[in-house]
C-alpha positions in Angstrom: -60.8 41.5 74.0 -64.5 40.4 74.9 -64.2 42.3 78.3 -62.9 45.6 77.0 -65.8 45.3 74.4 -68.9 44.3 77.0 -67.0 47.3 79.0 -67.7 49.4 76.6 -71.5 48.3 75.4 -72.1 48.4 78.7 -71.2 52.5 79.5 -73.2 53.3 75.7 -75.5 51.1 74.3 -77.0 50.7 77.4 -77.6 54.4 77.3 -79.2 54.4 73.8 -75.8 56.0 71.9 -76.1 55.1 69.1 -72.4 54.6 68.2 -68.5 55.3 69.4 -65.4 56.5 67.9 -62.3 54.8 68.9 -59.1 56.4 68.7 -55.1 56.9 70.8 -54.3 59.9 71.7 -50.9 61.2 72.0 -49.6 59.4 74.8 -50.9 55.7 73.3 -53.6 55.8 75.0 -57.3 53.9 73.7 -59.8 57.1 73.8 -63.4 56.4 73.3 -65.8 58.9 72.1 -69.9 59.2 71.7 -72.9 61.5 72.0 -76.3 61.4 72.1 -78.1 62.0 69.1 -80.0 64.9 70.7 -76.9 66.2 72.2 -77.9 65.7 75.6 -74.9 63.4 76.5 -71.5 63.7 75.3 -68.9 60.9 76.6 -65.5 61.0 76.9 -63.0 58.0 78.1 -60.0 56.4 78.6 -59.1 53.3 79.3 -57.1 52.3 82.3 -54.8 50.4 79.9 -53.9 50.9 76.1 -55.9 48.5 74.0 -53.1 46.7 72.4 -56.1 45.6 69.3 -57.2 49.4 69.0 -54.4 51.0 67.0 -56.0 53.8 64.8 -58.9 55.6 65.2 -62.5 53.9 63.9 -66.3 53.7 65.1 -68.0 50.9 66.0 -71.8 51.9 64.4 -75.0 49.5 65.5 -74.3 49.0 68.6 -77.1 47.0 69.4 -76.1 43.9 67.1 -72.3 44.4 69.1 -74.0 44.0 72.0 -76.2 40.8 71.0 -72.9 39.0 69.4 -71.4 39.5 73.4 -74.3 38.0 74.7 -74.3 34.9 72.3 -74.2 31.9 73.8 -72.2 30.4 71.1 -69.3 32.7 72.4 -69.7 32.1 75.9 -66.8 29.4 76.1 -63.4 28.8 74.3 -65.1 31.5 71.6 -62.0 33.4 69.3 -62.8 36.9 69.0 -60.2 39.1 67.2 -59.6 42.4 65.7 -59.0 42.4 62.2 -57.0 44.4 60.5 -57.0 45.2 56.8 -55.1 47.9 54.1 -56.8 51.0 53.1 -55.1 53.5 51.3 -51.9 52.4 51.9 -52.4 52.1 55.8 -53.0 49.2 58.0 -56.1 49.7 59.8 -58.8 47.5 62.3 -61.1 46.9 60.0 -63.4 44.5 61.6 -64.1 41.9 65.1 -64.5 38.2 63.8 -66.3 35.9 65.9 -65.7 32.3 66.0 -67.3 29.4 68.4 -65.0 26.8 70.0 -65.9 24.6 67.0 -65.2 27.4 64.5 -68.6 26.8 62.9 -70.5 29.5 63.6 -69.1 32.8 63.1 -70.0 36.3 62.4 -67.9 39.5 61.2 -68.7 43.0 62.9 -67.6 45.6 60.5 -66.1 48.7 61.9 -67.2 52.3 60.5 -64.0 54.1 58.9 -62.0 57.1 60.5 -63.5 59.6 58.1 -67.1 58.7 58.7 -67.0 58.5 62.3 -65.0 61.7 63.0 -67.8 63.2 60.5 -70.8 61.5 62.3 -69.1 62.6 65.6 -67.3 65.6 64.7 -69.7 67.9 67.2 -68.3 66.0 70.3 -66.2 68.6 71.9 -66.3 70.2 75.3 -64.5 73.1 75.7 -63.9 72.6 79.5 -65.7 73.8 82.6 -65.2 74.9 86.3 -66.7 72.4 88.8 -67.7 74.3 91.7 -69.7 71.2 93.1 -67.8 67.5 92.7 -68.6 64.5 95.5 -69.4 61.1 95.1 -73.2 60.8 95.2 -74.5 58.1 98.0 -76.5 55.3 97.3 -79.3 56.6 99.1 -79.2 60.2 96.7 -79.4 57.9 94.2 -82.5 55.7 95.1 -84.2 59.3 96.3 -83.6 60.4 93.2 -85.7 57.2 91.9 -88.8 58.0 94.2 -89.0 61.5 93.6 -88.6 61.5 89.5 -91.0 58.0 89.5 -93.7 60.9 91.9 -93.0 63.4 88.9 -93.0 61.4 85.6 -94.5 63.6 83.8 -91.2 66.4 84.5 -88.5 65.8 81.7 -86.4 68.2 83.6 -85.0 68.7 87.2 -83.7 72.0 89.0 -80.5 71.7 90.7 -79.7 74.6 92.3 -78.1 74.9 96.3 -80.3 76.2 99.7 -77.9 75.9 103.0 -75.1 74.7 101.9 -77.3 71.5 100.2 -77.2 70.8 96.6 -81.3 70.3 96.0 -83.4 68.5 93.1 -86.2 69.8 92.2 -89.1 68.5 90.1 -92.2 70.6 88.9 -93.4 74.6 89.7 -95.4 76.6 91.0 -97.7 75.6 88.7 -97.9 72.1 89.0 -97.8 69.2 91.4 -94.0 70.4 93.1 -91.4 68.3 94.9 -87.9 68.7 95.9 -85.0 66.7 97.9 -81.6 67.2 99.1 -79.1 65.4 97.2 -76.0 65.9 98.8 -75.4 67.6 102.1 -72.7 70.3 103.0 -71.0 70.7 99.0 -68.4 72.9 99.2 -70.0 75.8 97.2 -72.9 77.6 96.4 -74.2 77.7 92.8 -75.4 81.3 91.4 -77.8 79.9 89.1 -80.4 77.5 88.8 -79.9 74.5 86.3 -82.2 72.5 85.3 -81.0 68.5 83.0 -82.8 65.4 82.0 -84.0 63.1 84.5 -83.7 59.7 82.4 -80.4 60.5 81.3 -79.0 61.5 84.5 -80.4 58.7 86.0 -79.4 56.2 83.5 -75.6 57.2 84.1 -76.3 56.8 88.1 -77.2 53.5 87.4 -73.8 52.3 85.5 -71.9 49.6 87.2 -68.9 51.7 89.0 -67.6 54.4 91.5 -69.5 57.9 90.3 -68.4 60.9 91.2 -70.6 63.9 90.2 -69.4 67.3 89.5 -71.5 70.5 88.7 -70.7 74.1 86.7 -71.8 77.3 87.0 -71.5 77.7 83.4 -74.8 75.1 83.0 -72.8 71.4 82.9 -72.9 68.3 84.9 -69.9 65.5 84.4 -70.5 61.7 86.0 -67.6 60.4 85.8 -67.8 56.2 86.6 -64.7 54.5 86.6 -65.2 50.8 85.6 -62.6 49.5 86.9 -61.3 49.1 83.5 -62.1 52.3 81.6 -63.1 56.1 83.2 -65.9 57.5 81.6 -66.9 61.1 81.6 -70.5 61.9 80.9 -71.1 65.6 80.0 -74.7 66.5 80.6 -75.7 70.0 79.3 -78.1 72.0 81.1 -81.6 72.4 79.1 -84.1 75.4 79.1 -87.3 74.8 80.9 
């Protein structure tokens, strides 16, 4: 349970989300949900396996004080964490994660936010689906170029990515100001139409997730990261933004 759960902090909090909605999907699978409270990043994953402790659909709100109960040292060794469940409305349901020390004396309760208010605080998170003309797994090198040339431009909240030669480019700034631009990934299989331009810090903050990345880019003005864990694949949806 505590690795599923630092899994999961890991791929959100650490991304400033505020909070995620659990849920199974058809097939028994453990879905995870969350979007940025701007709207700049919606998430979408799955879990590798079904979490046998996640078997309705709830949030997990706050998750900033999840995050500092996994990093408690007095749940580092022989700790008991658990998924409680509870009856509401007639239906069994996780209602909270108990936290217990080897020595059971000091504990905490995480409470879990209900199905209605989580699929009404997250009820915007849909994606309709997109064609990815551009999808390859970005080198390390892209990414620490990517670093250099948004930490020469910190002042740019935005980035063009449009293609020149058969190279996907980055580009920071205009005409107008101080200009810079890079090529990201060599010889993609297509050339987009339009210019797009996305958020540098979030972009960046999903690059640097622990996991394989592949990065895929629309036409229709959409970027997906997808990093696979190793136990979970998540799929960040990055919209583009107007200059």
């Amino acid at each position: 349970m505590k690795d599923i759960l630092q899994d999961i902090v890991a791929h959100t909090h650490t991304l400033g989300l505020p909070m995620v909605k659990i849920s199974v999907s058809d097939s028994n699978d453990t879905v995870i949900e969350s979007m940025a409270e701007d709207r700049s990043v919606v998430v979408k994953a799955q879990t590798h396996a079904p979490v046998a402790e996640f078997t309705d659909t709830f949030g997990m709100p706050n998750l900033d004080k999840l995050s500092l109960h996994l990093k408690n040292p007095e749940y580092r060794e022989n700790e008991k964490i658990a998924v409680v469940t509870g009856d509401r409305n007639g239906e069994t349901v996780p209602t909270h994660i108990h936290f217990e020390n080897a020595s059971g004396d000091f504990q905490n309760d995480y409470r879990f936010m209900s199905k209605a208010i989580i699929e009404e605080k997250l009820k915007a998170v849909k994606f309709k689906g997109a064609t990815w003309a551009i999808e390859f797994e970005p080198t390390l090198a892209s990414i620490s170029r990517l670093k250099l040339m948004s930490a020469a431009h910190s002042e740019e909240p935005l980035f063009k990515v449009s293609t020149n030669n058969n190279n996907l480019v980055f580009s920071f700034g205009d005409d107008g100001t101080h200009a810079g631009e890079f090529v990201f990934e060599q010889n993609v299989a297509a050339s987009l139409q339009h210019a797009w331009f996305f958020p540098v810090a979030q972009v960046q903050s999903i690059l640097n997730l622990d996991g394989d990345v592949t990065m895929s880019i629309s036409d229709q003005g959409a970027m997906k990261i997808t990093v696979d864990s190793g136990m979970t694949t998540y799929d960040y949806i990055v919209p583009a933004q107007s200059k």
